[in-house]
LOBAVO-870493 format. One record per atom (N, C-alpha, C): residue in three letters; atom name; x negated, y negated, z. Coordinates in nm, 4 decimals. Atoms other than C-alpha are relative to their C-alpha. Example, Ala and Ser with C-alpha at 12.3 -4.5 7.8 and 13.67 -1.06 7.14 Angstrom:
2
+------+------+----------+----------+----------+
| rest | atom |       c1 |       c2 |       c3 |
+------+------+----------+----------+----------+
|  ALA |    N |  -0.0890 |   0.1190 |   0.0000 |
|  ALA |   CA |  -1.2300 |   0.4500 |   0.7800 |
|  ALA |    C |  -0.0900 |  -0.1200 |   0.0000 |
|  SER |    N |   0.0820 |   0.1190 |  -0.0060 |
|  SER |   CA |  -1.3670 |   0.1060 |   0.7140 |
|  SER |    C |   0.0770 |  -0.1090 |   0.0730 |
+------+------+----------+----------+----------+
//
This chain:
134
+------+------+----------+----------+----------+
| rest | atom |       c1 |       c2 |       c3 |
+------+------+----------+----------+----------+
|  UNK |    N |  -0.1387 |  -0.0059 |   0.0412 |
|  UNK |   CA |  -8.9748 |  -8.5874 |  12.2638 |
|  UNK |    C |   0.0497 |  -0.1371 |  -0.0446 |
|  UNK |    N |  -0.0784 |   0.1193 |   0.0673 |
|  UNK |   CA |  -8.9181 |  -8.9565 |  12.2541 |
|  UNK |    C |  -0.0573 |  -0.0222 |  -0.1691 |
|  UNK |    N |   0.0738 |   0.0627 |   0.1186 |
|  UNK |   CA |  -9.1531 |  -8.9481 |  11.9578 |
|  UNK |    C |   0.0894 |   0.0286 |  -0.0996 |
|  UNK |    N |  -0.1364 |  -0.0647 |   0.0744 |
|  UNK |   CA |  -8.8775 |  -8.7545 |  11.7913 |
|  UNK |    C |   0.1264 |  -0.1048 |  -0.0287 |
|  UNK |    N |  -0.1265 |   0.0482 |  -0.0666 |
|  UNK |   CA |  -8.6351 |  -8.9632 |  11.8750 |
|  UNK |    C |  -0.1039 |  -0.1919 |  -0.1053 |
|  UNK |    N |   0.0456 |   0.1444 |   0.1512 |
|  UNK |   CA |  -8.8393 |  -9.3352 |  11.7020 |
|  UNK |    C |  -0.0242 |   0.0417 |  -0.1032 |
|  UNK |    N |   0.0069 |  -0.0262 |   0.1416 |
|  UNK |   CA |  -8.9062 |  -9.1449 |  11.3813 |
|  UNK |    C |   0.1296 |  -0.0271 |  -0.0586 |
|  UNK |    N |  -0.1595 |   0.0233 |   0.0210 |
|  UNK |   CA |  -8.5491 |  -9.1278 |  11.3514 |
|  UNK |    C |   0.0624 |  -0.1298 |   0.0109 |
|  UNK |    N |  -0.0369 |   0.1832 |  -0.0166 |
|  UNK |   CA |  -8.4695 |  -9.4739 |  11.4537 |
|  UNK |    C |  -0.0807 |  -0.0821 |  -0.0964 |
|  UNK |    N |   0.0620 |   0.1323 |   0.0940 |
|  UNK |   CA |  -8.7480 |  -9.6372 |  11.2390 |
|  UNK |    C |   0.0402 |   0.0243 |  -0.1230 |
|  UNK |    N |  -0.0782 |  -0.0478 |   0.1632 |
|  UNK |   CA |  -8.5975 |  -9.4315 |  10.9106 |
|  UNK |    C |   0.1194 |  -0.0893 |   0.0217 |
|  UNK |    N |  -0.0900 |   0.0873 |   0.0399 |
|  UNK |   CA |  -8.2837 |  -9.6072 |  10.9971 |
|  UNK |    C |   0.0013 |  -0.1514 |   0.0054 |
|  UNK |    N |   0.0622 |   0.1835 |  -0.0384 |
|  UNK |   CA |  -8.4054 |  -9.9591 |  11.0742 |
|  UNK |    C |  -0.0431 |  -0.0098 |  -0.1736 |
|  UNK |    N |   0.0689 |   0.0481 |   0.1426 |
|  UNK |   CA |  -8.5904 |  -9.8896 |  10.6843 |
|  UNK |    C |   0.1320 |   0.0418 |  -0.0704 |
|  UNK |    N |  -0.1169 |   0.0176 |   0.1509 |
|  UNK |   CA |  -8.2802 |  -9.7532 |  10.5032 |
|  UNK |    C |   0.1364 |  -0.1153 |   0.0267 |
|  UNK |    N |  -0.0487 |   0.1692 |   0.0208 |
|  UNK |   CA |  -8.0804 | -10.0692 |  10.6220 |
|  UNK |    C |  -0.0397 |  -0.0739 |   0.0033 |
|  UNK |    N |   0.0395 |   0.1317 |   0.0635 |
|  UNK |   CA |  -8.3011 | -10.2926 |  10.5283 |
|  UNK |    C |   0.0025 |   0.0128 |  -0.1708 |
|  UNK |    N |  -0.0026 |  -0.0327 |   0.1438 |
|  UNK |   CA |  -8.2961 | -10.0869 |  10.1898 |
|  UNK |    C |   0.1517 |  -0.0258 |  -0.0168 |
|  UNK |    N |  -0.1389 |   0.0574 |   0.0666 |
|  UNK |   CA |  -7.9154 | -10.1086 |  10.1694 |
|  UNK |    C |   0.0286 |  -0.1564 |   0.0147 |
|  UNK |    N |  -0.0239 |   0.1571 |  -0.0465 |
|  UNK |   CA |  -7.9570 | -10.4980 |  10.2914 |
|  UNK |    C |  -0.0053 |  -0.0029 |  -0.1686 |
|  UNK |    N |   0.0733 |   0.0279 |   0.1165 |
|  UNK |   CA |  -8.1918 | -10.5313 |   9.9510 |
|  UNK |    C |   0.1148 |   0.0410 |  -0.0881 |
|  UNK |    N |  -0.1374 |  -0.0150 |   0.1164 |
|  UNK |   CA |  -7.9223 | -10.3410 |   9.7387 |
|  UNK |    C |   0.1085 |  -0.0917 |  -0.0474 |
|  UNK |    N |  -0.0995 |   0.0556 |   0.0305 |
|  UNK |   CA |  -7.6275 | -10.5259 |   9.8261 |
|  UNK |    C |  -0.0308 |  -0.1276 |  -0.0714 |
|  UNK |    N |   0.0264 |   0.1105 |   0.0439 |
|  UNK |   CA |  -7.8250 | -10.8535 |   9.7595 |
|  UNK |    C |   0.0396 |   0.0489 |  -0.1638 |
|  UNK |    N |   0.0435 |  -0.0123 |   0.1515 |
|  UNK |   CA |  -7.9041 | -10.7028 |   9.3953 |
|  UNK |    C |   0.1646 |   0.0179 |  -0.0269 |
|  UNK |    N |  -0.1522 |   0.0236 |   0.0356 |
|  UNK |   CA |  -7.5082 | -10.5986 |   9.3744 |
|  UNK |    C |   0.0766 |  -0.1418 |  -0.0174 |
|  UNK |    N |  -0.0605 |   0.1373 |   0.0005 |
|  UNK |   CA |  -7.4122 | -10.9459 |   9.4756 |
|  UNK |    C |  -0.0678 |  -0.1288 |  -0.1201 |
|  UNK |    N |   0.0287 |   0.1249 |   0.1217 |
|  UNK |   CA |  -7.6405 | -11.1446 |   9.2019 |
|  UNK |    C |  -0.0252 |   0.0698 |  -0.0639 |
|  UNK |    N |   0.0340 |  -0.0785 |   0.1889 |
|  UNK |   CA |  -7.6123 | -10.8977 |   8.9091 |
|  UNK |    C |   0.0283 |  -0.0915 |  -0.1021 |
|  UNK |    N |  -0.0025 |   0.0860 |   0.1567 |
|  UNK |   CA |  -7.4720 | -11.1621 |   8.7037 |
|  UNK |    C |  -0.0574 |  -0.1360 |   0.0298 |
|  UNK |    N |   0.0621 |   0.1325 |  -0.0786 |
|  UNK |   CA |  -7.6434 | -11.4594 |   8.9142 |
|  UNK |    C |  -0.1395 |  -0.0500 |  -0.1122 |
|  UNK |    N |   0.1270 |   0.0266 |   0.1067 |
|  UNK |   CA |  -7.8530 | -11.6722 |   8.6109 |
|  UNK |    C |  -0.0291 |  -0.1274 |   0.0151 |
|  UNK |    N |   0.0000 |   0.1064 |  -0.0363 |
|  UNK |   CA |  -7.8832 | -11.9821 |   8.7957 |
|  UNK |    C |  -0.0547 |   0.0150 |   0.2017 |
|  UNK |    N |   0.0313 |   0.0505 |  -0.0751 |
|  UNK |   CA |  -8.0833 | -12.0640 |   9.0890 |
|  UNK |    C |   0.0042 |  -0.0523 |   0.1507 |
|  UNK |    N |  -0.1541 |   0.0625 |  -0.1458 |
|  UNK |   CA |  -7.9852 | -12.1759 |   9.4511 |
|  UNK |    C |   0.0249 |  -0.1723 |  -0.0164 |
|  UNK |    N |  -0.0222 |   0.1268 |   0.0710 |
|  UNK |   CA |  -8.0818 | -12.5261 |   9.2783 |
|  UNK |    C |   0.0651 |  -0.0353 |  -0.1189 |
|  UNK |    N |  -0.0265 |   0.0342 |   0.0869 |
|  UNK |   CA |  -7.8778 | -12.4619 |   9.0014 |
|  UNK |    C |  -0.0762 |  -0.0323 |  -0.1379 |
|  UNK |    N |   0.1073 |  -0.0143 |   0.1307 |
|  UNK |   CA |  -8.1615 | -12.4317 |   8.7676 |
|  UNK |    C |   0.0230 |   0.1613 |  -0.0670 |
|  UNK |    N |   0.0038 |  -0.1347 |   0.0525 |
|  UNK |   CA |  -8.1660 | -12.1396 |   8.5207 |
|  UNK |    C |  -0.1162 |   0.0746 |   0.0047 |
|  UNK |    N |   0.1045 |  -0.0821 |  -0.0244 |
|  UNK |   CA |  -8.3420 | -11.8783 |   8.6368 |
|  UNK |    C |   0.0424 |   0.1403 |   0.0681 |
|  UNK |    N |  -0.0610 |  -0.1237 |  -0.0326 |
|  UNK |   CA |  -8.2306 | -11.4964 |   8.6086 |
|  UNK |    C |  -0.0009 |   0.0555 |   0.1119 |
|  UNK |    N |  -0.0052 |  -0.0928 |  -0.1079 |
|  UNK |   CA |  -8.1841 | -11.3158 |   8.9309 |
|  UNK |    C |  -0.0876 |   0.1073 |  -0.0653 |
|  UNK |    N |   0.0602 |  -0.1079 |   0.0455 |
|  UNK |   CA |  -8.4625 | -11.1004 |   8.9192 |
|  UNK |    C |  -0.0102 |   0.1326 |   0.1356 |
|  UNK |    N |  -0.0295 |  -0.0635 |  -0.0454 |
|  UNK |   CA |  -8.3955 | -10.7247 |   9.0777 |
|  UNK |    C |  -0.0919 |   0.0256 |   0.1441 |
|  UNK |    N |   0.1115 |  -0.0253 |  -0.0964 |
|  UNK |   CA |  -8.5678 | -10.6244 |   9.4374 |
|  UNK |    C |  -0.0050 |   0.1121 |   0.0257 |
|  UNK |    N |   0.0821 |  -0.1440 |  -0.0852 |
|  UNK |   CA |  -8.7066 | -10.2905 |   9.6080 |
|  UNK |    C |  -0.0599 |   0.0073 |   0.1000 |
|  UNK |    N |   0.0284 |  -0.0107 |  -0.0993 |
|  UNK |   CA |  -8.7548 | -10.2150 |   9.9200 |
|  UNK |    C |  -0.1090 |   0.1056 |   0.0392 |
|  UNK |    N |   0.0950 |  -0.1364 |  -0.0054 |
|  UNK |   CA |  -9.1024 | -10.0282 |   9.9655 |
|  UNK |    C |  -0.0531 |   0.0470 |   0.1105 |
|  UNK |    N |   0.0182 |  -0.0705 |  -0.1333 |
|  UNK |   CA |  -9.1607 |  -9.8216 |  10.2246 |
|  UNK |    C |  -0.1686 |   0.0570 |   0.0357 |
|  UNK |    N |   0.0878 |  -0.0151 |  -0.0157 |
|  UNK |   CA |  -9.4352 |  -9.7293 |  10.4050 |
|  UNK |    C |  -0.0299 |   0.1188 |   0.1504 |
|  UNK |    N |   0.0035 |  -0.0299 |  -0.1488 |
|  UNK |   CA |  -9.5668 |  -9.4883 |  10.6948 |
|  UNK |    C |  -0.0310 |  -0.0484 |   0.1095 |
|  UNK |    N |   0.0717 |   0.0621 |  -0.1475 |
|  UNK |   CA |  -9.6018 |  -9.5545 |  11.0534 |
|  UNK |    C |   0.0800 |  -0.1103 |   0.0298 |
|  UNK |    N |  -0.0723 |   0.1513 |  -0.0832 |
|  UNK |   CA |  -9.4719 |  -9.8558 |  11.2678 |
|  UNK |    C |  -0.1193 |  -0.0956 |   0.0355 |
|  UNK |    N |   0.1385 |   0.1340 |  -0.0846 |
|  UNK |   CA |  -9.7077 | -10.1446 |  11.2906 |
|  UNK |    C |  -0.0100 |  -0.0629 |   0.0864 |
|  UNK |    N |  -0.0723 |   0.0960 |  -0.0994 |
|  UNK |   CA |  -9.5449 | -10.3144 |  11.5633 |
|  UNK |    C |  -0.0118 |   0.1117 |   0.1376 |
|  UNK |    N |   0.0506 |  -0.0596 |  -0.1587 |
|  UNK |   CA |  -9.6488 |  -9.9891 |  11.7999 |
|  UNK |    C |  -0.1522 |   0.0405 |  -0.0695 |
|  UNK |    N |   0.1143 |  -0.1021 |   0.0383 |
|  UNK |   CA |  -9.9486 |  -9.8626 |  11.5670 |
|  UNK |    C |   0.0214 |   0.1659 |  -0.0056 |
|  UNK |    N |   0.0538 |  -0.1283 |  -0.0367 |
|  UNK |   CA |  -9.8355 |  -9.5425 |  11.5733 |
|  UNK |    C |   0.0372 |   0.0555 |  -0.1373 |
|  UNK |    N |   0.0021 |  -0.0704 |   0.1275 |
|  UNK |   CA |  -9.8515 |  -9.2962 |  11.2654 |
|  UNK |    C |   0.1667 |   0.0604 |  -0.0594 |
|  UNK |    N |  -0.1213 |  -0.0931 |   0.0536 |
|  UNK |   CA |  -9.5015 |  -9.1321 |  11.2697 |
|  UNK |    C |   0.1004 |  -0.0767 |  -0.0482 |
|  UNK |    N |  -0.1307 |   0.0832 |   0.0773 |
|  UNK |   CA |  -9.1866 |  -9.2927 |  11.1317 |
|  UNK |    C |  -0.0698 |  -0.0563 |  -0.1397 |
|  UNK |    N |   0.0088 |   0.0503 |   0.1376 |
|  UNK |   CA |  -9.1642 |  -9.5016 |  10.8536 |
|  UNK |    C |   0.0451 |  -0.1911 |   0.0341 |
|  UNK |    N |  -0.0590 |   0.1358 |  -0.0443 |
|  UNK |   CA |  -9.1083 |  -9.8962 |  10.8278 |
|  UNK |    C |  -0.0048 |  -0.0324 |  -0.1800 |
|  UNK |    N |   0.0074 |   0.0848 |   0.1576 |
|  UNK |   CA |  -9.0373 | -10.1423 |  10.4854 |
|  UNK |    C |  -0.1598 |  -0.0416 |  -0.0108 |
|  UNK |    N |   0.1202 |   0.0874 |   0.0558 |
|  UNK |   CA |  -9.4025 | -10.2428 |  10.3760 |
|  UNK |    C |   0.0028 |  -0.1492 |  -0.0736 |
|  UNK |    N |  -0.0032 |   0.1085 |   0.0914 |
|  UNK |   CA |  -9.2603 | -10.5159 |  10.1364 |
|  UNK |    C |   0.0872 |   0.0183 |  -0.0607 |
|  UNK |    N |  -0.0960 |   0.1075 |   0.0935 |
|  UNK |   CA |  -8.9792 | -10.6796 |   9.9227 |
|  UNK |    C |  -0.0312 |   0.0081 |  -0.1351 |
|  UNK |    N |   0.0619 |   0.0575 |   0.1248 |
|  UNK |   CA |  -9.1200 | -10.6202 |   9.5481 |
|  UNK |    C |   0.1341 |  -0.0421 |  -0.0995 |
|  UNK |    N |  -0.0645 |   0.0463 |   0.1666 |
|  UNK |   CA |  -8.9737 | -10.8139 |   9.2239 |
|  UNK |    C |  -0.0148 |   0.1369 |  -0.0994 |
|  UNK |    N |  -0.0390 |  -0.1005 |   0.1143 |
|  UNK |   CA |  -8.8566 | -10.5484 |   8.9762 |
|  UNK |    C |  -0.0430 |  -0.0625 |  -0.1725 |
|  UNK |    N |   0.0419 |   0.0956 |   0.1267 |
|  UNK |   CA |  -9.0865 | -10.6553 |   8.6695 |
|  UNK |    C |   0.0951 |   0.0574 |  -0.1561 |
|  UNK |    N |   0.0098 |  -0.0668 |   0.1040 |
|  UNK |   CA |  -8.8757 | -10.4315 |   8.4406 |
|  UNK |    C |   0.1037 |  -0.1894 |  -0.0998 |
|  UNK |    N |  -0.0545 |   0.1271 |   0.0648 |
|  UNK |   CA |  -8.7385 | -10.7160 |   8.1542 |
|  UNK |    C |   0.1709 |  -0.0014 |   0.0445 |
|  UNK |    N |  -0.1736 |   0.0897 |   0.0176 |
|  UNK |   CA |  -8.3775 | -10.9195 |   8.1513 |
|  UNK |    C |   0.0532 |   0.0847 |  -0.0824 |
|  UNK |    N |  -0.0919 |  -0.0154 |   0.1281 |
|  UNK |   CA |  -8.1339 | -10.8218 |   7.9900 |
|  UNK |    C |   0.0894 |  -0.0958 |  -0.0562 |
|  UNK |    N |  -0.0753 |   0.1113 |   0.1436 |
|  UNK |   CA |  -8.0151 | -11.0171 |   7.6732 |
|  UNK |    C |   0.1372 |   0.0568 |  -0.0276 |
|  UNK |    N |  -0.1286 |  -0.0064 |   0.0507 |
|  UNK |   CA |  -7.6811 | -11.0881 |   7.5871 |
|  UNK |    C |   0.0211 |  -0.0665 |  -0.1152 |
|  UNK |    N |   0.0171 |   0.1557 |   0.1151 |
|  UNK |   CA |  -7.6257 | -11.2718 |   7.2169 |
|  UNK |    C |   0.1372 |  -0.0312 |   0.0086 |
|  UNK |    N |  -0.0738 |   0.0675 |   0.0001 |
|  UNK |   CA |  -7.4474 | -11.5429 |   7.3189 |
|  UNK |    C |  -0.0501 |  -0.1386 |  -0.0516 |
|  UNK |    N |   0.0933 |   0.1157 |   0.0788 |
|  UNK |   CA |  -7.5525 | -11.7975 |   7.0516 |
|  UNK |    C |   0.0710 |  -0.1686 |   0.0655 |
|  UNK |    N |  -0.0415 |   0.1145 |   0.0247 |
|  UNK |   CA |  -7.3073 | -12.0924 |   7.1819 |
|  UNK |    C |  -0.0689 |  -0.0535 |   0.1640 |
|  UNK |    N |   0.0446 |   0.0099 |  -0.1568 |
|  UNK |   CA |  -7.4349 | -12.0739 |   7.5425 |
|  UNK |    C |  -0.1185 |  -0.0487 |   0.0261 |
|  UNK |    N |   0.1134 |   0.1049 |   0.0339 |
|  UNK |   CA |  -7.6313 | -12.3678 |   7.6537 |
|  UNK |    C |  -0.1591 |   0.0498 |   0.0386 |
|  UNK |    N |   0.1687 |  -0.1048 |   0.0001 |
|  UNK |   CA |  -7.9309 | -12.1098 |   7.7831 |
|  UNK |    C |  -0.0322 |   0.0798 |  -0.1222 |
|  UNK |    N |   0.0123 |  -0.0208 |   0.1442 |
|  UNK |   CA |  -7.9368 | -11.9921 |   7.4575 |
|  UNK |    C |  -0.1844 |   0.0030 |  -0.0338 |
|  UNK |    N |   0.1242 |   0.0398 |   0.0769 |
|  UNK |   CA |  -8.2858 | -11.9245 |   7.3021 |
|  UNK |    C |  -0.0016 |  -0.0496 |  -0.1100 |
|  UNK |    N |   0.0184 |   0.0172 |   0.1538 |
|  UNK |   CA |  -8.3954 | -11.9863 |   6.9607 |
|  UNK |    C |   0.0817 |   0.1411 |  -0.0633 |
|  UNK |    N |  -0.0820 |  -0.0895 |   0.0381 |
|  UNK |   CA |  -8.2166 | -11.6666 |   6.8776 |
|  UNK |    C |   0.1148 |   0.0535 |   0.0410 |
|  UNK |    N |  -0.0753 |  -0.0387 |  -0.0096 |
|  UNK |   CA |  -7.9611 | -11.6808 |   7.0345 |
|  UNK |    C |   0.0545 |   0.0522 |   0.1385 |
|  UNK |    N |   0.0334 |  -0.0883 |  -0.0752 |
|  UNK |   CA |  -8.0138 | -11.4476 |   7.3285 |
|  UNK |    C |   0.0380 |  -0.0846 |   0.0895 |
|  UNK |    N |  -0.0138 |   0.0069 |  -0.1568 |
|  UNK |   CA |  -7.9139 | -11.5187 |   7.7352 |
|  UNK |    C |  -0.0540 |   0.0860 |   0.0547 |
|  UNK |    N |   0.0799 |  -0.0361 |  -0.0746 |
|  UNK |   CA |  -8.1188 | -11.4008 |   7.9561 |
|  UNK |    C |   0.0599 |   0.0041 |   0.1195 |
|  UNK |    N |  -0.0663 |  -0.0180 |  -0.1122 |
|  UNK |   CA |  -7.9263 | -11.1854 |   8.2602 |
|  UNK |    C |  -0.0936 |   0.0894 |   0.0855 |
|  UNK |    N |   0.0786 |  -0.0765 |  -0.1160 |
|  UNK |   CA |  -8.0659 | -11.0273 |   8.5895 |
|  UNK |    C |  -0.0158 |   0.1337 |  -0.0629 |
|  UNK |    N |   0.0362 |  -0.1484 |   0.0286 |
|  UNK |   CA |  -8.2236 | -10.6748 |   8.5553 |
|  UNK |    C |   0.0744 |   0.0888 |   0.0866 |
|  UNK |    N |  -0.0905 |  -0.0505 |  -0.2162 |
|  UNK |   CA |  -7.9595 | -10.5269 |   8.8233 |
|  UNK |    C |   0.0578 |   0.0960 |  -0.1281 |
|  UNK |    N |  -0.0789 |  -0.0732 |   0.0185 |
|  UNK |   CA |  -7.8029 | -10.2213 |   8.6467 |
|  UNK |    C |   0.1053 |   0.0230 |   0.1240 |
|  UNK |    N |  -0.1150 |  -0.0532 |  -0.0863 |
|  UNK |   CA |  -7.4812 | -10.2011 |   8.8712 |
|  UNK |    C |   0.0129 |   0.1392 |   0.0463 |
|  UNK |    N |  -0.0959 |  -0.1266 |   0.0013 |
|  UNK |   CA |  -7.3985 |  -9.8544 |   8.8203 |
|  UNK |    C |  -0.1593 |   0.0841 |   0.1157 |
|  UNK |    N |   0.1330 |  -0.0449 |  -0.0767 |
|  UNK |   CA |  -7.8215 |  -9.7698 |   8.9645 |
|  UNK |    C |   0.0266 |  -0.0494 |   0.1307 |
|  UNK |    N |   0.0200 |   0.0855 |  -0.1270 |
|  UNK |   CA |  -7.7697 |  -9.9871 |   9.2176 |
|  UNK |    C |   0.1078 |   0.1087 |   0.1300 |
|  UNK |    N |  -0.1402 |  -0.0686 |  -0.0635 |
|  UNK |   CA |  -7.4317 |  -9.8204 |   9.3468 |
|  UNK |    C |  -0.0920 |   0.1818 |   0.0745 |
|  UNK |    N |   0.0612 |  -0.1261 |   0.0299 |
|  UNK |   CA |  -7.6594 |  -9.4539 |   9.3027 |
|  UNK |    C |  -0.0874 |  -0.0451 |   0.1306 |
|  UNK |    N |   0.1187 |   0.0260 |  -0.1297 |
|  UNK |   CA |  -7.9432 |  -9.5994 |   9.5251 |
|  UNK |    C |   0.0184 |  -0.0273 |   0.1671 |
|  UNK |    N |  -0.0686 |   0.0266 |  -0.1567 |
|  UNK |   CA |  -7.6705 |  -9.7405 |   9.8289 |
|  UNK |    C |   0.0414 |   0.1413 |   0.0304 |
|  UNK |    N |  -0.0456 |  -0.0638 |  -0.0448 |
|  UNK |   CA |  -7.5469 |  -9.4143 |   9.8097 |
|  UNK |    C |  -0.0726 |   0.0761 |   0.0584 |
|  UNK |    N |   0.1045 |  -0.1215 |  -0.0645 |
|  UNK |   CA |  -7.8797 |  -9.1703 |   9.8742 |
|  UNK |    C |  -0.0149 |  -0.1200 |   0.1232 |
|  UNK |    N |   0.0276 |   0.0720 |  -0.1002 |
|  UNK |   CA |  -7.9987 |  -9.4766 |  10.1012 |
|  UNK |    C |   0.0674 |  -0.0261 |   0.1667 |
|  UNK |    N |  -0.1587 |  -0.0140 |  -0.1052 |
|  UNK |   CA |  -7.6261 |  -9.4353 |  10.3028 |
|  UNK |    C |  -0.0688 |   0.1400 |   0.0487 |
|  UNK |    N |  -0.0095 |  -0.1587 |  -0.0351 |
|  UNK |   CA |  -7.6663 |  -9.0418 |  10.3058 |
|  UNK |    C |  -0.1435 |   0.0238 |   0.0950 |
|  UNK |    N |   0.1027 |  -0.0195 |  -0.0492 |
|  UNK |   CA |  -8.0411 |  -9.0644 |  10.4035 |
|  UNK |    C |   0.0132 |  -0.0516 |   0.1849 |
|  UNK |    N |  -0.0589 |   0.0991 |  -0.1495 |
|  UNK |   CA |  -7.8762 |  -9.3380 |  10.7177 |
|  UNK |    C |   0.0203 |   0.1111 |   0.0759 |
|  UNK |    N |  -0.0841 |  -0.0508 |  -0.0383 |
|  UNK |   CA |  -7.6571 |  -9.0847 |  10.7963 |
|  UNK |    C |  -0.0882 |   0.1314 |   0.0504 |
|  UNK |    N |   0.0618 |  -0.0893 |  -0.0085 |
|  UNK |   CA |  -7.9179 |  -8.8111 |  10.7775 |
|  UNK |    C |  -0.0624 |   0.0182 |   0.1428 |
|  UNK |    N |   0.0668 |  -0.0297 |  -0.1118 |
|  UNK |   CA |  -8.1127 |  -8.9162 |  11.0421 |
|  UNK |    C |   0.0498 |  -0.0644 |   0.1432 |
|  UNK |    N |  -0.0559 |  -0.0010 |  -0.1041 |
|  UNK |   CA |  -7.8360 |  -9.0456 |  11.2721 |
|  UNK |    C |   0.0054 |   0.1299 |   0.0506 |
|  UNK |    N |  -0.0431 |  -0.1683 |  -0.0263 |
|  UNK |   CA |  -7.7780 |  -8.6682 |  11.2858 |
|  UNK |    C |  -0.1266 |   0.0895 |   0.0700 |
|  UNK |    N |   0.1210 |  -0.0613 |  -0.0937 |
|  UNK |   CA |  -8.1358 |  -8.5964 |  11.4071 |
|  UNK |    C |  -0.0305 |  -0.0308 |   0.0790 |
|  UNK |    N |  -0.0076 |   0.0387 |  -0.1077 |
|  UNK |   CA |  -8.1040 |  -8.8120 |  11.6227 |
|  UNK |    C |   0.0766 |   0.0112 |   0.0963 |
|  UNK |    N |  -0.0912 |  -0.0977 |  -0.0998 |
|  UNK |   CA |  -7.8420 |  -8.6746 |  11.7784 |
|  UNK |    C |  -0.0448 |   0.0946 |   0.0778 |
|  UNK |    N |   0.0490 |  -0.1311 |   0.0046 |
|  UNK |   CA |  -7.9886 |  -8.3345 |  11.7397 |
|  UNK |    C |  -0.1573 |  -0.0262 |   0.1452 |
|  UNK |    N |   0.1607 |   0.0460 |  -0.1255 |
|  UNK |   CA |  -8.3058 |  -8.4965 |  11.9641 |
|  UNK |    C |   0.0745 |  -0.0313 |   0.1341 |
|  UNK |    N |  -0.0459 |   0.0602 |  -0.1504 |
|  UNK |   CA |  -8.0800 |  -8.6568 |  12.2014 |
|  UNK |    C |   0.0230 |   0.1188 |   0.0946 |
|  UNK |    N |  -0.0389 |  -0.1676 |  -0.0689 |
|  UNK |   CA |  -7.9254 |  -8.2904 |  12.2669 |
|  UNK |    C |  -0.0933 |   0.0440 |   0.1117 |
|  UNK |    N |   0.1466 |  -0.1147 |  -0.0123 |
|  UNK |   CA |  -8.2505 |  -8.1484 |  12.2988 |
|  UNK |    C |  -0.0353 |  -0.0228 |   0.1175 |
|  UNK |    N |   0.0633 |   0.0058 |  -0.1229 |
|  UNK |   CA |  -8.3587 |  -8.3782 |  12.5649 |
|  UNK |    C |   0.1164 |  -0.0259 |   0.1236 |
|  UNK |    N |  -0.1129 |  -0.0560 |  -0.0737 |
|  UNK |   CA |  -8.0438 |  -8.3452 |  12.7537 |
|  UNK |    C |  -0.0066 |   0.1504 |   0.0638 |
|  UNK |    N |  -0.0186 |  -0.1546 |  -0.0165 |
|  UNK |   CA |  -8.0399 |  -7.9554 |  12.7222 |
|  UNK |    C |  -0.1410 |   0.0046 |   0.0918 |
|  UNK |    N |   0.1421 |   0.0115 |  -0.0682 |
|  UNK |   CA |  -8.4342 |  -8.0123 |  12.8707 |
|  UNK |    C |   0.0328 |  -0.0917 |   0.1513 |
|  UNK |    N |   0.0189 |   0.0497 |  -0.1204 |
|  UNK |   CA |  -8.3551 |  -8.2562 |  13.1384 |
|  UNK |    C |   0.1051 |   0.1104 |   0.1166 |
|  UNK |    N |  -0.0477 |  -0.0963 |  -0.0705 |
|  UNK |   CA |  -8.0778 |  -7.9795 |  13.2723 |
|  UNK |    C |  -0.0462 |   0.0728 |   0.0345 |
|  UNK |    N |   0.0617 |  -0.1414 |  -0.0561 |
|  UNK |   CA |  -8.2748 |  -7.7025 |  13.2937 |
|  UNK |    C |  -0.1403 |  -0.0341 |   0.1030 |
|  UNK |    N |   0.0971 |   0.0438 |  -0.0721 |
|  UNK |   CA |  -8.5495 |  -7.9391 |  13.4886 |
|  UNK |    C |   0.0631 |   0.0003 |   0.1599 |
|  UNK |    N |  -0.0913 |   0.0390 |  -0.1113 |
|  UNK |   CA |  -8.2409 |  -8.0150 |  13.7498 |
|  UNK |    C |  -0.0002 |   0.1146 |   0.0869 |
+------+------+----------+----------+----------+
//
């Protein structure tokens, strides 16, 4: 029964570390500079998941596997006077669609929410079980 009961807990331990990753990407969508102030686009992240808990070995739940860089390209803005400017012109901004991002906190929220609710539903269970042991 408890096993019931960490599947549920390690899903939510992984979808807030997935809404951690989001908000970052919300917070430097237009971020084209560096923490040194060098130019260098905020490039998007993903939170990839994986089965099992490594930290007990055991097969059920789920945990983050890794942090990946979002290779899809920048997006260009032509802003020819702007001192990042290429040869054509072009600025070079983070790959963060806003409006995806917003889409992804929200299943990532609902999924949170999902399995607070089974976890509930477990807690019940072993409640309704330890009564009828009494």
């Amino acid at each position: 029964m408890f096993g019931s009961l960490d599947v549920s807990t390690s899903a939510m331990v992984a979808q807030r570390t997935r809404l951690e990753v989001i908000s970052s990407n919300l917070a430097n969508a237009n971020s084209i500079y560096d923490a040194d102030g060098n130019y260098s686009p905020f490039r998007r992240r993903m939170a990839i998941f994986a089965e099992g808990d490594p930290s007990t070995g055991r097969a059920e739940g789920v945990h983050v596997r890794d942090i990946k860089l979002d290779d899809s390209p920048f997006r260009k803005q032509f802003e020819p006077d702007h001192p990042h400017a290429d040869d054509a012109g072009y600025v070079y901004y983070p790959n963060v669609d806003p409006t995806m991002e917003r889409v992804n906190a929200l299943e990532a929220s609902r999924a949170y929410e999902a399995n607070v609710t089974a976890a509930e539903a477990t807690k019940a269970m072993m409640q309704s079980s330890l009564r009828l042991l009494a």
